[in-house]
C-alpha positions as CSV (number, residue, x, y, z in Angstrom):
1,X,-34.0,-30.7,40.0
2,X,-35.3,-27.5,40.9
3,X,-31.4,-25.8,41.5
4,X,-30.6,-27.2,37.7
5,X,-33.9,-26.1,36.5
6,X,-32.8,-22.3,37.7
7,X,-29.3,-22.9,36.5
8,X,-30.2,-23.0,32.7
9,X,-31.8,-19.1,32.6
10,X,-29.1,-17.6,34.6
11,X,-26.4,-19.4,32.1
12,X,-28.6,-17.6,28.9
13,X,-28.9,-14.5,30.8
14,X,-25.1,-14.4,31.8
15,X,-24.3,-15.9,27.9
16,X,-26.8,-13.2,26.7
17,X,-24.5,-9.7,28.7
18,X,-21.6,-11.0,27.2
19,X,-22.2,-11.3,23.7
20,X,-24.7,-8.7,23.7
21,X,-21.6,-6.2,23.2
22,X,-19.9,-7.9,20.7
23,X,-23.0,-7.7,18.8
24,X,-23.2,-4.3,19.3
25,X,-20.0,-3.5,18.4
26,X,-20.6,-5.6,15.2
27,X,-23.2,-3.9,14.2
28,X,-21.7,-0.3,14.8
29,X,-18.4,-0.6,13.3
30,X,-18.2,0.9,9.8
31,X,-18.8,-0.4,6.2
32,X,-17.1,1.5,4.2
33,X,-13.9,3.4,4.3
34,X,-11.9,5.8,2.0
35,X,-8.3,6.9,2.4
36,X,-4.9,8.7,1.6
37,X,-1.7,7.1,2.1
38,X,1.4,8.3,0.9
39,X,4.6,5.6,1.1
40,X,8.3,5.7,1.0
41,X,10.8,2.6,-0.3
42,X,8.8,0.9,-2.4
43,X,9.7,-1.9,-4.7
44,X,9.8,0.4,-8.0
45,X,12.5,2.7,-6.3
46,X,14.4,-0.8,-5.3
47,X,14.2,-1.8,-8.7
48,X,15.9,1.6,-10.2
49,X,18.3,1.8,-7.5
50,X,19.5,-1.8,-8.1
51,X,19.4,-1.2,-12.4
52,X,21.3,2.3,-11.5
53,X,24.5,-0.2,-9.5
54,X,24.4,-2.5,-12.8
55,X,24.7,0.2,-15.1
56,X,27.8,1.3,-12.9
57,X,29.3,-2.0,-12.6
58,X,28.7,-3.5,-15.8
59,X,28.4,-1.1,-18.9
60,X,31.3,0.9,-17.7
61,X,29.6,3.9,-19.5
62,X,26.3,4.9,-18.0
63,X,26.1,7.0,-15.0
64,X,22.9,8.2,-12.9
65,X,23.0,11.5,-11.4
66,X,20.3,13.5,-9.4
67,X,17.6,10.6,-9.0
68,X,14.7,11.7,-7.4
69,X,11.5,9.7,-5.8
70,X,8.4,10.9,-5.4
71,X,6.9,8.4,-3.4
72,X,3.8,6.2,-3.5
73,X,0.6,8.4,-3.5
74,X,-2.4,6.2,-3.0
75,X,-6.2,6.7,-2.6
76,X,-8.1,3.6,-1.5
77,X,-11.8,2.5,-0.8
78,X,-12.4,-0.6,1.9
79,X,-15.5,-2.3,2.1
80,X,-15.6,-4.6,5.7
81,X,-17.2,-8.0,5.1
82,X,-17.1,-9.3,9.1
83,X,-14.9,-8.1,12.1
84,X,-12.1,-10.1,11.1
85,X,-11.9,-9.1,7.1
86,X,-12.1,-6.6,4.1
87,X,-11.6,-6.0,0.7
88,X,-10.4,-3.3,-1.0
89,X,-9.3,-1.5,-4.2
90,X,-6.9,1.6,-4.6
91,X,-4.9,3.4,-7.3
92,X,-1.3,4.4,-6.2
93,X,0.9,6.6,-8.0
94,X,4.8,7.4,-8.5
95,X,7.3,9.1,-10.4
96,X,11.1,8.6,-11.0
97,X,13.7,11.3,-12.1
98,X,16.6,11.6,-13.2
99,X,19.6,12.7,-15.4
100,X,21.6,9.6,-17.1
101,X,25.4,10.6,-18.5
102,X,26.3,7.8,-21.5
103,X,29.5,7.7,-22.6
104,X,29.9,5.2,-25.9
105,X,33.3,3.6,-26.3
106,X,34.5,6.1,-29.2
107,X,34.8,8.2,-26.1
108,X,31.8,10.6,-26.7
109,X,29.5,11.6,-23.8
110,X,26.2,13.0,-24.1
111,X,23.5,13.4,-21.6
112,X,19.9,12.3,-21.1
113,X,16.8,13.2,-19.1
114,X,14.9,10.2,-18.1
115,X,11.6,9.7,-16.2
116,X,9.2,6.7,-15.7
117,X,5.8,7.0,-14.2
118,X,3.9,4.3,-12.4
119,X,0.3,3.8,-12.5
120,X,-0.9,1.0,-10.3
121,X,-4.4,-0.6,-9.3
122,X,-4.1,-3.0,-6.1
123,X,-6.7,-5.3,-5.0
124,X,-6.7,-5.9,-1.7
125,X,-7.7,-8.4,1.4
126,X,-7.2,-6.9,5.1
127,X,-7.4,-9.6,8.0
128,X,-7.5,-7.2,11.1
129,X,-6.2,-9.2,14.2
130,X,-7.7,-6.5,16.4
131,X,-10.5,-4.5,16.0
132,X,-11.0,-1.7,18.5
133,X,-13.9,1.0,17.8
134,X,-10.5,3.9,17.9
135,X,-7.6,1.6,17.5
136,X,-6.9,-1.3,15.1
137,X,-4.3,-3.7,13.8
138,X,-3.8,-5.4,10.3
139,X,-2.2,-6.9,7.6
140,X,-2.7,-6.5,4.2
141,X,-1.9,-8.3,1.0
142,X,-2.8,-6.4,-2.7
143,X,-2.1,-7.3,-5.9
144,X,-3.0,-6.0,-9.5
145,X,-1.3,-4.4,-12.4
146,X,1.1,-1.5,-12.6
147,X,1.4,0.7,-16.4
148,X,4.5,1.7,-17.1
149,X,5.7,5.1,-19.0
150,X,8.9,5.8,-19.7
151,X,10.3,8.5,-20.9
152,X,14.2,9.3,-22.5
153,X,14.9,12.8,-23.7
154,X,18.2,14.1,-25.6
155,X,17.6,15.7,-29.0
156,X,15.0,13.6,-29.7
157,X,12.2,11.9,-27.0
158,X,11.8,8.4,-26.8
159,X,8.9,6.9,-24.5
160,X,8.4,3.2,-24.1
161,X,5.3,1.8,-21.7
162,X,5.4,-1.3,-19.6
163,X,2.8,-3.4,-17.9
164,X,4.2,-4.9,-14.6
165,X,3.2,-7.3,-12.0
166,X,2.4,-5.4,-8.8
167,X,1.9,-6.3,-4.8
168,X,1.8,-5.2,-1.3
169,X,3.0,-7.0,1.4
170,X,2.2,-5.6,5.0
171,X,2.2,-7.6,8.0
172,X,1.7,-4.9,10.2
173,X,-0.7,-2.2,10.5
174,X,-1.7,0.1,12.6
175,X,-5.2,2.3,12.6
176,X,-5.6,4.9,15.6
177,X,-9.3,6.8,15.1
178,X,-12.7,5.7,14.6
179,X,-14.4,7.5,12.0
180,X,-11.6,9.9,11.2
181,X,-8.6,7.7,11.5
182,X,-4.8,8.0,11.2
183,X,-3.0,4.7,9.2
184,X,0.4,3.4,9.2
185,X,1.4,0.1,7.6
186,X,5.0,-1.6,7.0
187,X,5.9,-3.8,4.4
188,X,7.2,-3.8,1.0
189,X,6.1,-3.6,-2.5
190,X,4.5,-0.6,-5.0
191,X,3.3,1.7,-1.8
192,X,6.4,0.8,-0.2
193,X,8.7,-0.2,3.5
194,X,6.4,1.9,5.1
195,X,3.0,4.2,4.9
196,X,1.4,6.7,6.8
197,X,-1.9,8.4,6.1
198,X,-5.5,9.9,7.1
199,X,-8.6,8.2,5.9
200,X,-12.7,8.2,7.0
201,X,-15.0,5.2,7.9
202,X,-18.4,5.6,7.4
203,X,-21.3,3.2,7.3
């Protein structure tokens, strides 16, 4: 009786050191977070490239030259809910360029500057599978709308605008830093294949 009666402290004291530093670490780790990510390959330069082989193949008279794509620019803000999760919202950016040759079929050819840009707002949910204070790994999913402008110039300038569905899918992450962190993610969608960046947790 007495040995059990001895037992019971030493198991809350023993169950006490080890969850004392997860506690700890709970409470330390930061609330909020703000950062810059810039992404290549993302589902809006997919999209182009893919319209671009169309044109070619099927219209026999349209043909892309000189495409160039900026990239995804994003700023985004993350608010942690628990160890495991957070939530997020961010604004990404990206341009297209390019000069588009159209030839009708009474033979005439005549040239046109086109450009679209994409403004997009992402929602997001991070599940972070581990959670170091100066090293991390995630996945993310966002979703939210992208606006559309396009823009088609010859002797006259036409602009349409667009309001598309948009995503991001990353099953990997990577977060190396504690407060002043450096970001990588790869998966696809309007930030793109893969994204590196710099960002700041604070509480």
């Amino acid at each position: 009786m007495k040995i059990q009666t001895l037992s019971l402290p030493l198991c809350l004291m023993l169950s006490g050191m080890l969850t004392a530093p997860q506690i700890a670490h709970a409470q330390d780790e930061p609330k909020h977070s703000i950062r810059l990510t810039y992404g290549i390959g993302t589902a809006a330069e997919f999209q182009d490239a893919t319209d671009e082989i169309f044109d070619a193949v099927l219209s026999n008279g349209t043909r892309a030259s000189n495409t160039t794509y900026s990239g995804s620019l994003g700023l985004q803000y993350d608010y942690t809910l628990s160890a495991k999760f957070s939530v997020g919202l961010g604004l990404v950016y990206e341009t297209i360029k390019k000069d588009v040759t159209v030839t009708t079929t009474t033979d005439v050819t005549y040239n046109e500057g086109y450009s679209a840009k994409y403004t997009t707002i992402l929602a997001s949910a991070t599940y972070s599978y581990m959670s170091k204070p100066k090293f991390g790994m995630f996945a993310r999913l966002a979703i939210g709308p992208s606006f559309l402008k396009e823009k088609v110039s010859t002797t006259q300038t036409a602009e349409n605008t667009a309001t598309k569905f948009a995503y991001q899918i990353s099953p990997i992450g990577i977060r190396a830093g504690q407060k002043l962190y450096f970001h990588a993610e790869a998966g696809y969608g309007y930030i793109g294949i893969l994204a590196i960046g710099v960002g700041y947790r604070f509480q």
